[in-house]
Structures are given as C-alpha cells and as structure tokens.
N, C-alpha and C positions, 0 to 999 in steps of 0.2 A: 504494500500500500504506500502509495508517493504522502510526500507530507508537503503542503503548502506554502511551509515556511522553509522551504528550502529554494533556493537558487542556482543557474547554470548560465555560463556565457560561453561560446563558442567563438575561439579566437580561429578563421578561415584564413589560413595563409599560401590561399592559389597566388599563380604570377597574373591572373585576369582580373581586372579593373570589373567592377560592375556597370554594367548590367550583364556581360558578358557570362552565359551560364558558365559556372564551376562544378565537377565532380566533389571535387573537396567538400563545396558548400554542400550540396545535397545530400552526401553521407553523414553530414555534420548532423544538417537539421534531421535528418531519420534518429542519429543516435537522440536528440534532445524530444525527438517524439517517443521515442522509449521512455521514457520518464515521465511521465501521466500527471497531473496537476503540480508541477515544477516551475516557476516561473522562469522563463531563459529568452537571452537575444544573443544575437549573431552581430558579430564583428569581421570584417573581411577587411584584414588588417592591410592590402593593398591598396585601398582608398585613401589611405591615411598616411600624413607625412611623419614616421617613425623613423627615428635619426638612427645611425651607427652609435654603437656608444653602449659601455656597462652603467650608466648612470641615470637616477631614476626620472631626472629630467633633463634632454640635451639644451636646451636652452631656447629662444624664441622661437616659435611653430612647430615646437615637438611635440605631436600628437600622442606619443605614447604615453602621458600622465593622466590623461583621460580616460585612454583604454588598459590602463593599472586600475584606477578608482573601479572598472567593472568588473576587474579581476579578486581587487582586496574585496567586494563587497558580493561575491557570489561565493559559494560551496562549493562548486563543483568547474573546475574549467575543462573544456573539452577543447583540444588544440588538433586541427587537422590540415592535412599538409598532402598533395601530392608528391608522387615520387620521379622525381629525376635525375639519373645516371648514377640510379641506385638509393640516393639522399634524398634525408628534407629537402625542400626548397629555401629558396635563401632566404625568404620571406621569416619562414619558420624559424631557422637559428636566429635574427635577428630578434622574434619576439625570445626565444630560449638566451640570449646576449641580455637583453632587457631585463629579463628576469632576475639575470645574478644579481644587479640591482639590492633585491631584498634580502642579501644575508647582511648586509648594513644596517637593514633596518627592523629592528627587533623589538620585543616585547621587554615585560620588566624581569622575565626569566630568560632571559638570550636566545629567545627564539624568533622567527622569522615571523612577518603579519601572515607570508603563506601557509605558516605552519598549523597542518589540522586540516587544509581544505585537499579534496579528492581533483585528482585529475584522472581525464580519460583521453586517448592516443587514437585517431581517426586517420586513417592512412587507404591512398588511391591511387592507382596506374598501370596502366598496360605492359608493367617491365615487373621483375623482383624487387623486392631491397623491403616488402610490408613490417617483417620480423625485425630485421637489421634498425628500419628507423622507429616502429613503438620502440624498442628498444633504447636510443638514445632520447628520447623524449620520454620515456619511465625515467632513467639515471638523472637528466637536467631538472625534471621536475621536482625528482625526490629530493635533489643535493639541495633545493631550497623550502624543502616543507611540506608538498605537497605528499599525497598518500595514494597510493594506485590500487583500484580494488580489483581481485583475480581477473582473470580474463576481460582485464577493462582498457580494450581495441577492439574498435571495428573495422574492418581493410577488404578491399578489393584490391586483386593483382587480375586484369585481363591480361592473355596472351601475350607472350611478348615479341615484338616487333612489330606490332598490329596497331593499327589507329583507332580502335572501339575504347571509346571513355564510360566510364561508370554514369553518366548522365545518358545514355547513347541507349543503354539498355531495354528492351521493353517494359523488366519485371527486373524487381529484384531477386537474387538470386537465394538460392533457402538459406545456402550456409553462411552468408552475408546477414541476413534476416535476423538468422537466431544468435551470431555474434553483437547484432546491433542490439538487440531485446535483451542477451545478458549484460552488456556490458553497462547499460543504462538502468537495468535494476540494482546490478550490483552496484556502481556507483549512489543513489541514492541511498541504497543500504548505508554504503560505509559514512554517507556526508549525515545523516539520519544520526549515526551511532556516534561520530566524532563532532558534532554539535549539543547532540547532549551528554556526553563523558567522555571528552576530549583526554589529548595525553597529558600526563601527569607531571610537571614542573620536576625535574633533575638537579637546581641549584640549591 
C-alpha cells in the first residue's frame, strides 16, 4: 500500500531537449507509475542550464540549486539515463558530479541531507552496459546517503546495433513490466520504513 506522504522526483538525463520524445523519460514515468498514490514530477535535467562543477551552487544561472531543492525535498529519487558506448550519458554523471556536493553538507550527526532517502537506477538502449551503469549509479548514490532497495532498476537493452528505442515499442515488454512494478514497490517500501525509523545517529 503506497503512503501519500511520500514523495518521488525523477531526475531524466536523455541528451534530447524537450519536446523531443525520450526512452529515458518514458521508462522513468512507468517506474513512478509503479508507485500508486506517490506524489512525483519529472525533471529532464537537459533543459536546464546545470554547470560542470562539485559545488552545490556554480554561480549565476546555475540551474542545479533548484533541481537539488526537488531532490532534498522528495524520498525517493529515480535517476535515468540512456546508454551510450556502454555508459551513462554525460548528462547523468554531471547530475552524479553534482551530487558529491552533499557530503559537505551535513546534518548535526555528520551525515549527508541525502542520507535516509531511496534511490532507484532507470537504464535504456539498444546496446549492453544496463548492469554495468545501475551499477555505478547504486555506488555514487550510496557514497552520498542514498539507500537502494533490492532489485531497485528498471532497464531495457534492445538488440544491439539496431535503431528500435524503448519508446519505438508497441507494448511493453513482461520482463520490463515486472522489473518496473518491483522496483517501484520496493522502493516505496524502503522510503515508507526509513521515514518512519530512519538510521540510527553513530556519533
């Protein structure tokens, strides 16, 4: 059962400008539809002028202080990223660069403001690398607070060398489906459980 007072922002880091359909994006919003009365919005962080830089604000017209405020103020972020030549997109390590950011800034037990909230790993593209990048989008998330709940990726890999995008599709595909549906209940589970008995202060 979804709980109301929980929240989800999906940070969409295609290399496509909107209006431009995204795979990225449409996988995203499927995971955030797994999550049943959840309040969530979508950020398609290419719209937005998000400077290079570890620092939590690069200075005049950095967009990214805005799109942290949805980050520190949701449960649940779901970061997704197509795959190319193998890797996130660049889009994605610049928000995953952004993020270090927060082991600066901490609570009054040295922990990060991410620390306690769930993330989920959304990965698409007609080549390999699905495993490879959840993978380093688990490690950058976790080194700064966030918490991954089991099987919490949902990925398409079409064919590869093939030009069919995960938007291209007719139908979504079952095993697609049922990784989207767990990954989004599991997720509310763990933001559910670590909002009301969070980790325990160590200092």
């Amino acid at each position: 059962m979804a709980d109301p007072t929980i929240s989800a922002v999906a940070l969409v880091c295609t290399l496509n400008s909107s209006p431009t359909a995204s795979s990225s994006e449409l996988l995203a919003r499927q995971v955030l539809e797994a999550m049943p009365g959840v309040a969530s919005s979508v950020v398609r962080v290419v719209d937005h002028d998000v400077r290079p830089g570890v620092e939590l604000d690069m200075g005049e017209g950095d967009a990214w202080p805005t799109i942290r405020r949805q980050v520190i103020d949701a449960d649940i972020l779901v970061l997704a990223t197509p795959t190319w030549m193998g890797q996130p997109s660049s889009v994605c390590q610049r928000v995953l660069e952004r993020l270090d950011a927060e082991l600066s800034e901490t609570d009054d037990h040295g922990r990060p403001q991410t620390f306690g909230k769930v993330g989920v790993a959304v990965v698409v593209g007609n080549e390999d690398g699905a495993h490879h990048i959840s993978g380093i989008i688990y490690q950058c998330l976790n080194d700064v607070g966030f918490t991954i709940p089991a099987q919490g990726v949902s990925y398409w890999n079409g064919e590869a060398m093939h030009s069919t995008d995960y938007k291209d599709l007719d139908s979504v595909p079952e095993t697609t489906a049922a990784t989207t549906k767990v990954a989004g209940a599991n997720a509310v589970h763990l933001a559910r459980l670590l909002k009301t008995q969070g980790y325990p202060a160590t200092d």
